[in-house]
C-alpha positions in Angstrom: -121.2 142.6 224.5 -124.6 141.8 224.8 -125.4 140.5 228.3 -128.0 137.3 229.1 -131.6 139.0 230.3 -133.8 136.3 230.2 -134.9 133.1 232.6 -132.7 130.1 231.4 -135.7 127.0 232.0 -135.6 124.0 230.2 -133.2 124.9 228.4 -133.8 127.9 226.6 -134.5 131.3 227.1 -138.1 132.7 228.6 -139.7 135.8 229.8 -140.5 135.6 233.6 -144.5 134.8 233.9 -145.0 138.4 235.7 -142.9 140.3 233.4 -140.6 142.3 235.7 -137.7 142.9 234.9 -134.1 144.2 237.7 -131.8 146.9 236.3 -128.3 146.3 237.0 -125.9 149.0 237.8 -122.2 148.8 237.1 -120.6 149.5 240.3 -117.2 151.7 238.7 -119.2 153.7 236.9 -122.9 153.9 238.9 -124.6 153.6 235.5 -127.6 151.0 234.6 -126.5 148.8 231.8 -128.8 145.9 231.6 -132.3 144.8 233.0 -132.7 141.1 233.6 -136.0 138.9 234.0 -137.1 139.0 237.6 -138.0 135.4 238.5 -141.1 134.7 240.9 -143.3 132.3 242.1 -144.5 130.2 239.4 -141.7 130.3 237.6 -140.3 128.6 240.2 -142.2 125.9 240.2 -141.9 126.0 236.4 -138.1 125.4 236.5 -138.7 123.0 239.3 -140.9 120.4 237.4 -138.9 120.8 234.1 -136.2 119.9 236.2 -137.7 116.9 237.7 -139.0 115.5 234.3 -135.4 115.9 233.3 -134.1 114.0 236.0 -137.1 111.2 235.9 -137.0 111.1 232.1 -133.0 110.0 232.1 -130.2 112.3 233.6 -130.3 109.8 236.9 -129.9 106.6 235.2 -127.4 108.3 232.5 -124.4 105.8 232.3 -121.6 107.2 234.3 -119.1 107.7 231.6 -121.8 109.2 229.1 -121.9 112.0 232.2 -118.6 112.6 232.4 -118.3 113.2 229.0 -120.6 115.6 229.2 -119.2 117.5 231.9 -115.8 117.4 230.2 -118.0 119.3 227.2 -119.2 122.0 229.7 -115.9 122.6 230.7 -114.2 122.6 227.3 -117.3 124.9 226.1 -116.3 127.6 229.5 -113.0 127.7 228.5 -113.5 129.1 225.3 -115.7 131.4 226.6 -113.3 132.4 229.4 -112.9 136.1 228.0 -116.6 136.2 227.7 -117.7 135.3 231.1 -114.9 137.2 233.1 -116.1 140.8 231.6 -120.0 139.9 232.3 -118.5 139.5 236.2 -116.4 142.2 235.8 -119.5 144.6 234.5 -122.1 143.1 237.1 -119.5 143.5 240.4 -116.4 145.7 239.3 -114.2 142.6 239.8 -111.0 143.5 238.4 -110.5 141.5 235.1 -107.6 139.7 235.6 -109.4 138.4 238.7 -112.0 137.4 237.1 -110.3 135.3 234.2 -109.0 133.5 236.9 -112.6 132.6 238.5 -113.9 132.0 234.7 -110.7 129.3 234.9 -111.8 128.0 238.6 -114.9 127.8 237.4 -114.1 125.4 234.4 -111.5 123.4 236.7 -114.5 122.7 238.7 -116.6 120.9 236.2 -113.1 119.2 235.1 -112.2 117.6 238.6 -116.2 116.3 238.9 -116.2 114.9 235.6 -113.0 113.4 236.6 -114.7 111.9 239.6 -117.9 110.8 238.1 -116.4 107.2 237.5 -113.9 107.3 240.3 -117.0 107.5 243.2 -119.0 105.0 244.4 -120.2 102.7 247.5 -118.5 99.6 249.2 -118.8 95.9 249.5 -118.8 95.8 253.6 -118.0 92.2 255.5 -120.9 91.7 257.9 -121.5 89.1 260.6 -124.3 87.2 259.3 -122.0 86.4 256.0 -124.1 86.5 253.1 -123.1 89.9 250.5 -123.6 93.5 251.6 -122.6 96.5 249.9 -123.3 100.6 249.7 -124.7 103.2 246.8 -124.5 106.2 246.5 -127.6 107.5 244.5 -128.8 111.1 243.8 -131.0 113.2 245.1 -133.2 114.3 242.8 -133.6 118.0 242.3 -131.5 120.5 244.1 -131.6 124.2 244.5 -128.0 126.0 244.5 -128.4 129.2 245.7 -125.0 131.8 245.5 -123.6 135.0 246.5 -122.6 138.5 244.5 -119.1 138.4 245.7 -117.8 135.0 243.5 -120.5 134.5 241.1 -119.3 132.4 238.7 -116.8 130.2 240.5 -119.3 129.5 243.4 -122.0 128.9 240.8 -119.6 126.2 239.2 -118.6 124.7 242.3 -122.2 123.9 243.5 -123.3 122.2 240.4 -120.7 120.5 239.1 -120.6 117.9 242.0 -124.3 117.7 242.1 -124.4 117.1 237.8 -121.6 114.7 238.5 -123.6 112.6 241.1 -126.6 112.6 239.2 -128.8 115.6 240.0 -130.2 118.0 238.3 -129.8 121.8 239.4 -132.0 124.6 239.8 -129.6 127.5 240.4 -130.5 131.0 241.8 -127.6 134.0 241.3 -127.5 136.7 243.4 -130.1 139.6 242.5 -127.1 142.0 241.9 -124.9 139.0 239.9 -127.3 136.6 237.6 -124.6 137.4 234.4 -122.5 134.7 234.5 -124.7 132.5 236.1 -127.3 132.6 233.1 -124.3 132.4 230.6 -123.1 129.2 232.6 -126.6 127.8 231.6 -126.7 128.6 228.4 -123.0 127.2 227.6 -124.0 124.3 229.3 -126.4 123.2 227.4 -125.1 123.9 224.0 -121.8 121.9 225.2 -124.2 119.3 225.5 -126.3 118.9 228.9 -130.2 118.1 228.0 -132.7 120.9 228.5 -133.9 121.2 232.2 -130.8 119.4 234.2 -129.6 122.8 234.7 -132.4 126.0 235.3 -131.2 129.0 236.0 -133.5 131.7 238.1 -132.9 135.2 238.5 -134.8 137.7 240.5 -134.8 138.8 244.3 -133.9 136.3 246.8 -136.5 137.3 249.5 -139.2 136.6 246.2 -137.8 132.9 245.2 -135.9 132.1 248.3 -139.1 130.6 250.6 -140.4 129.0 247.2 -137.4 127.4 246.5 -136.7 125.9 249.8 -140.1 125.0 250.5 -140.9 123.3 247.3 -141.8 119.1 248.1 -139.5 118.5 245.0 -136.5 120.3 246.3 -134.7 117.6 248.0 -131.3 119.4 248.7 -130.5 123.1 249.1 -126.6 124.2 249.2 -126.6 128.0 249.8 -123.6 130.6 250.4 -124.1 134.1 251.7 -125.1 135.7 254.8 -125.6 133.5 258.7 -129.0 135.3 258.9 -130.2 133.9 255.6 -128.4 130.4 256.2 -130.7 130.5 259.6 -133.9 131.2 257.6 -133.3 128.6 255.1 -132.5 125.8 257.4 -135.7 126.5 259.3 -137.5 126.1 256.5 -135.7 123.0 254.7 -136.9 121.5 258.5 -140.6 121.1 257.7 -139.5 118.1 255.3 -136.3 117.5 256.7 -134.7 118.5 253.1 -130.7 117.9 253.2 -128.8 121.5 253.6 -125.6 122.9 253.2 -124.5 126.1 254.5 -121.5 128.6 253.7 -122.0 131.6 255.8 -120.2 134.4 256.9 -116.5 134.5 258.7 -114.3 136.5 260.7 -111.2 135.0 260.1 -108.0 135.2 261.9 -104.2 136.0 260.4 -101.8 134.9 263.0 -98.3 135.9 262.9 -95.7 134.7 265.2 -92.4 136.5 266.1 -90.0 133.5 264.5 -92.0 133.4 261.2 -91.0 134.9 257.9 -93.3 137.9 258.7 -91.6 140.1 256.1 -93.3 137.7 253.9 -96.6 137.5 255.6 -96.8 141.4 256.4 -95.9 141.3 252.3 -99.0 139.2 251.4 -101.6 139.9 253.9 -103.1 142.9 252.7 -104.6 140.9 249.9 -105.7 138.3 252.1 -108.1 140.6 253.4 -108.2 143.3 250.7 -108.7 141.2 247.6 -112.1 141.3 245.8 -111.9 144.7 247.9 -113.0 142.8 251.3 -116.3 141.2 249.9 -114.8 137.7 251.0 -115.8 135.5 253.9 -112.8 134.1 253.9 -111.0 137.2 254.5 -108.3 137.6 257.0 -109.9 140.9 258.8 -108.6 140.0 262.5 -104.5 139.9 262.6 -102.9 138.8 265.4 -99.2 139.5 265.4 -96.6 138.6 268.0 -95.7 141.8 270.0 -91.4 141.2 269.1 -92.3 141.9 265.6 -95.9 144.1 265.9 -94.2 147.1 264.9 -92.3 146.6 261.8 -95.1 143.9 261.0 -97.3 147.2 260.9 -95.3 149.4 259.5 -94.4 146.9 256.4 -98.1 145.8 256.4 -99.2 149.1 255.8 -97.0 150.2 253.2 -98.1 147.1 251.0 -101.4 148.3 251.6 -100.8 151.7 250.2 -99.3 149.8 247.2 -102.4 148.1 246.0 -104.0 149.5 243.1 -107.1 150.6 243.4 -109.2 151.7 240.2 -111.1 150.6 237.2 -111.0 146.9 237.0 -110.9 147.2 233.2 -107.2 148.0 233.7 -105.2 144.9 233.4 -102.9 146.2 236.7 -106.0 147.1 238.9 -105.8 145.0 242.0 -109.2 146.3 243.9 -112.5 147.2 242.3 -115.5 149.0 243.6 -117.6 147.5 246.0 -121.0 145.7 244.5 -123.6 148.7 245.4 -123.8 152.5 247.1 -125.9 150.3 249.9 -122.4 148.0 250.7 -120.1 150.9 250.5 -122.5 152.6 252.7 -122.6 149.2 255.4 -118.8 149.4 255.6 -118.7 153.2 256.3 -120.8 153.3 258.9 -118.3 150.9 260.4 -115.5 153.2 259.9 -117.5 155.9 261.5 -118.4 153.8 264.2 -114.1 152.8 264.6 -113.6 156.7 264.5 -116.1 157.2 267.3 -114.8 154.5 269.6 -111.2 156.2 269.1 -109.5 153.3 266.6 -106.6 154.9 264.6 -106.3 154.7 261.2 -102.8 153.5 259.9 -104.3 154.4 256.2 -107.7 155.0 254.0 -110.7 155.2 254.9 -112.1 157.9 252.4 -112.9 157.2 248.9 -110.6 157.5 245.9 -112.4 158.5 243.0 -115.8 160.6 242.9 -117.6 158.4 240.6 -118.1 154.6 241.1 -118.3 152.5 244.7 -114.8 152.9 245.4 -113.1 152.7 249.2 -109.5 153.1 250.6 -108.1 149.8 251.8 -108.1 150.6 255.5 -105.7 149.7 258.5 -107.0 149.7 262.1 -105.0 149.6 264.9 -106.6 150.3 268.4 -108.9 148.4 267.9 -111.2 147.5 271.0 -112.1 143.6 271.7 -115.8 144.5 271.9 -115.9 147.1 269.0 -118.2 146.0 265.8 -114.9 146.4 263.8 -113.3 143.4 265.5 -116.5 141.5 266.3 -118.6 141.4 263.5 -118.0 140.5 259.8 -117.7 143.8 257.6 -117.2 142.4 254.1 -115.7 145.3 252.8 -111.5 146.4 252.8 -111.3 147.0 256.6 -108.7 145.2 258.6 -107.9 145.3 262.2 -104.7 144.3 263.8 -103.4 144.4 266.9 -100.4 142.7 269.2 -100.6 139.5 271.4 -98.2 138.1 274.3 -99.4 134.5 275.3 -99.9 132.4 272.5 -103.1 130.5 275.0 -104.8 134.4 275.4 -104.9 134.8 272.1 -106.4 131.6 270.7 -109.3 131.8 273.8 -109.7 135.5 271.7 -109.5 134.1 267.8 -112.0 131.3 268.9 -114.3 133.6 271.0 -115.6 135.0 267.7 -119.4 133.1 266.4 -117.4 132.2 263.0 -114.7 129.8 262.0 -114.5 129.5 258.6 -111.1 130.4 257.7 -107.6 131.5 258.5 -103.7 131.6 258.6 -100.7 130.6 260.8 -97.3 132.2 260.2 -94.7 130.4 261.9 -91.5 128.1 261.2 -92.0 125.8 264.2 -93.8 122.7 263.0 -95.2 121.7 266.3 -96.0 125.0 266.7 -97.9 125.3 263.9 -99.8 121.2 264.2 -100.7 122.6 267.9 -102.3 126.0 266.5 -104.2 124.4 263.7 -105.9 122.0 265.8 -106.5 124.5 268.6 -108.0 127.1 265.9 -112.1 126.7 265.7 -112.1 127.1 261.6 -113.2 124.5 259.0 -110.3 126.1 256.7 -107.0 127.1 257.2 -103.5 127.9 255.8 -99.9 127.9 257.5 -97.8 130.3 255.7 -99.9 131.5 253.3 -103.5 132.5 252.4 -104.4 130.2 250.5 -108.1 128.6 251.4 -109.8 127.2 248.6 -108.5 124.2 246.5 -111.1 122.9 244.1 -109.8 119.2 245.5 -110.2 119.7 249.2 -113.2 120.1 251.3 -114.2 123.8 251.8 -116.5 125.3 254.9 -116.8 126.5 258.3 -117.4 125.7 262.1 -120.0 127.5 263.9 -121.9 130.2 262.6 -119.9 129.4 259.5 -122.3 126.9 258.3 -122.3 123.1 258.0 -121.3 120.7 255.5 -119.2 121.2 253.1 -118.5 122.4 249.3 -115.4 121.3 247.0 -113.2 117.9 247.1 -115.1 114.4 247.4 -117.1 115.6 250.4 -119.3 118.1 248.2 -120.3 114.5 246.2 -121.1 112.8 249.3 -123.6 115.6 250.2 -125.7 115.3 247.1 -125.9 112.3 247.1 -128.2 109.5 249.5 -126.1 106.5 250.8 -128.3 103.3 250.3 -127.2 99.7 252.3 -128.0 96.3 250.3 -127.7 93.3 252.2 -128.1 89.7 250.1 -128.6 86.6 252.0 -126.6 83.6 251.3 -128.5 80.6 249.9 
C-alpha cells in the first residue's frame, strides 16, 4: 500500500509551499511508516480561495439533482475502496480492522443519506397577516472549514462534509496531525467519483499551525470542529471577531446507568465495550457506571469478566477487539491517571499494565473506589479506564451524573417505561440510549449539552447548520 503524502487543493495533489513534511508512527508497532505534507499558512489561504472560486464559479447554483448524483458517485466510489481506506485507518491509529471497515461503511452511508436529502430539503411557504406570498430558503454558506479528530477519522470526516456538499458548500477539511490518511484518500476518491476540483480541499499539518488561519480567514463562513473543550473554546473565540457560524463536538464524561429491575446480565455483558471500544479514545464513552446497589455486586463481578474477555492485540487480526492507543504521549496521559487512582487508594478489579512490550498497548481497566472528586471520575480520560460504583436513590444519583461539565452521551438500563421517559429527560446529555449503547445514527441529530459543545452533526439538523435561512415576502397587487 502506498499511503497519500501530499496536500489535496484544487483538486489534485501539491507539495506544501514550506516543504515540511510530519512522519507518522504506527501505534502497534512504534515504527515511522510515512511522512505527509505539513500544511501552513499560505496554503491555507491557497485552498481557501480555490475553494471559493469553486463555489462562485458553480457548485452553489449546481441543480439539486445534478448534486445528488454526484454525492451518490462519492459514495459508490468509497465503497469500492472500503478495503483501502479501512487499512490506511488501521495503519495511522491501530484501529482494529474489522472496526474500521465498518467506519469506511459509515462513512459512505453518510454521503448516501445527504445525497438522499439534497432534493428532499428546502424552505416553506408561511401564511402571514398582511396576505400577500411569503416563503423561506435555505441557501449555503459559502466556504466551510471542517476540522476532525484522530480517534474516528474517516467517519467524522464523512459526516461533516457530506451535509455541507449536500447544501451547497464547498469544504476545506483539516485531519488530525496524527490521522490525515483517510482524510486525503476521501479527497482524492471524491473527486475522481466526480466532484469538481476545489469543492473539497483537504489540509494536513499541525493544528496549532492552520487552526487560527483557518478560523480567522474573512472567507470562512462556518467552522464545524470535533475534538477537545479547550480547543472548541479557542475556536469559538476566534470565529467571534466576525461572528462566523460554529459548531462544536467536544469532549464527554458519559454516564451508564443500571437499574436493579433491568436486564443487567445483558448490560454488564455489553458495557465494557461501551467504554472500551476504540480502546477508550471515544467521547462518547460510557467511563462513569452507575449501578443499583441490589445488583452492584454480580453487576461487577460479570462486568469484569467480560472485560477480561476482550481481545486485546494487533488490529491486523480479524478477532482483535482493542488496538493500541494513537501515540506513547496518550498512553502516557491515561497512565498518569492510573497512577493518580492508585495514589488516592481506587482498587483495581483488572488491568492497568501493558500487555505487549512493543506498540501503545493498555489493559482495559476496572475501578471501583472510586472517589467523587478524584480526576478518574471527574475528568474525561480518553483512554480504556472505567469507573463504577453503586447508587441508592435514584434523585442522588442524577444530581451526581449531571454535576459533571459534559453531557454528551449515555445509557439507561431499565424495564420500567416511565422509569426510563423520567431518566432521559432528567439526564443533562444531547445523546442517549436506553438499553443499549448505541449513540450515533447517521439519521438522528448527534451532540452534547454543556461543555459538550453546541449544535449539532448528523440527521437533518447538520443541513440546517450549514446552511443560511433567508425570508421572501411578495406583496399582493
Amino acid at each position: 500500500m502506498n499511503p497519500p503524502h501530499r496536500l489535496f487543493v484544487d483538486g489534485a495533489w501539491r507539495d506544501a509551499a514550506s516543504g515540511r513534511r510530519t512522519p507518522l508512527i504506527n501505534p502497534a508497532t512504534e515504527e515511522v511508516f510515512t511522512e505527509v505534507a505539513a500544511a501552513d499558512v499560505a496554503d491555507v489561504r491557497a485552498a481557501i480561495e480555490s475553494a471559493q472560486r469553486a463555489w462562485e464559479g458553480g457548485w452553489r447554483d449546481l441543480a439539486p439533482g445534478k448534486r445528488e448524483a454526484l454525492l451518490h458517485a462519492v459514495a459508490r466510489t468509497l465503497r469500492e475502496h472500503r478495503e483501502e481506506i479501512a487499512r490506511l485507518e488501521m495503519l495511522q491509529i491501530g484501529k482494529p480492522i474489522t472496526d474500521a471497515r465498518d467506519e469506511a461503511g459509515l462513512g459512505a452511508r453518510c454521503f448516501e443519506y445527504y445525497a438522499g436529502a439534497v432534493t428532499k430539503f428546502g424552505g416553506q411557504t408561511l401564511p402571514v397577516a398582511r396576505g400577500g406570498f411569503d416563503f423561506t430558503l435555505r441557501q449555503p454558506l459559502g466556504v466551510v472549514a471542517c476540522i476532525v479528530p484522530w480517534n474516528f477519522p474517516f467517519p467524522i470526516a464523512c459526516w461533516k462534509a457530506a451535509p455541507a456538499l449536500a447544501a451547497g458548500n464547498c469544504v476545506v477539511l483539516k485531519p488530525a496531525t496524527l490521522a490525515p490518511l483517510t482524510a486525503l484518500k476521501l479527497g482524492e476518491l471524491a473527486t475522481a467519483a466526480g466532484l469538481p476540483p476545489g469543492v473539497l480541499q483537504v489540509l494536513p499539518g499541525s493544528g496549532a499551525a492552520l487552526g487560527d488561519a483557518l478560523v480567522t480567514h474573512p472567507l470562512i463562513r462556518k467552522v464545524s470542529f470535533t475534538g477537545s473543550t479547550e480547543i472548541g473554546r479557542r475556536i469559538m473565540a476566534l470565529a467571534a471577531r466576525d461572528l462566523k457560524r460554529v459548531s462544536l463536538e467536544l469532549g464527554g464524561k458519559s454516564p451508564n446507568i443500571v437499574f436493579a429491575d433491568a436486564d443487567w446480565e445483558r448490560a454488564a455483558d455489553t458495557s465494557p465495550l461501551s467504554v472500551f471500544a476504540n480502546t477508550g479514545q471515544d467521547c462518547c464513552a460510557r467511563s462513569r457506571v452507575y449501578v443499583e446497589r441490589p445488583i452492584f455486586e454480580p453487576f461487577v463481578e460479570r462486568f469484569v469478566a467480560a472485560t477480561r474477555k476482550l481481545v486485546v492485540g494487533d488490529p491486523a487480526r480479524e478477532e482483535t477487539q482493542l488496538g493500541p492507543l494513537v501515540s506513547a504521549a496518550q498512553r502516557a496521559a491515561v497512565e498518569a491517571y492510573l497512577a493518580d487512582a492508585r495514589a488516592r487508594g481506587s482498587r483495581f478489579a483488572c488491568g492497568g499494565g501493558r500487555p505487549w512490550p512493543r506498540g501503545y498497548f493498555l489493559e482495559p481497566t476496572v475501578l471501583l473506589d472510586v472517589g467523587r472528586e478524584d480526576r478518574c471520575w471527574r475528568e474525561e480520560i480518553f483512554g480504556p479506564v472505567v469507573a463504577v460504583t453503586a447508587f441508592d436513590d435514584e434523585t442522588e444519583m442524577l444530581r451526581d451524573v449531571n454535576a459533571s461539565p459534559y453531557g454528551l452521551s449515555g445509557s439507561i438500563w431499565t424495564t420500567n417505561l416511565n422509569r426510563a421517559l423520567r431518566v432521559s429527560r432528567a439526564v443533562q446529555s444531547g445523546v442517549l440510549s436506553v438499553n443499549c449503547h448505541n449513540s450515533v445514527h447517521v439519521e438522528a441529530p448527534f451532540g452534547g449539552f454543556k461543555h459538550s459543545g453546541l449544535g449539532r452533526d448528523l440527521g437533518l439538523a447538520a443541513l440546517e447548520g450549514f446552511t443560511e435561512l433567508k425570508n421572501v415576502y411578495v406583496a399582493e397587487g
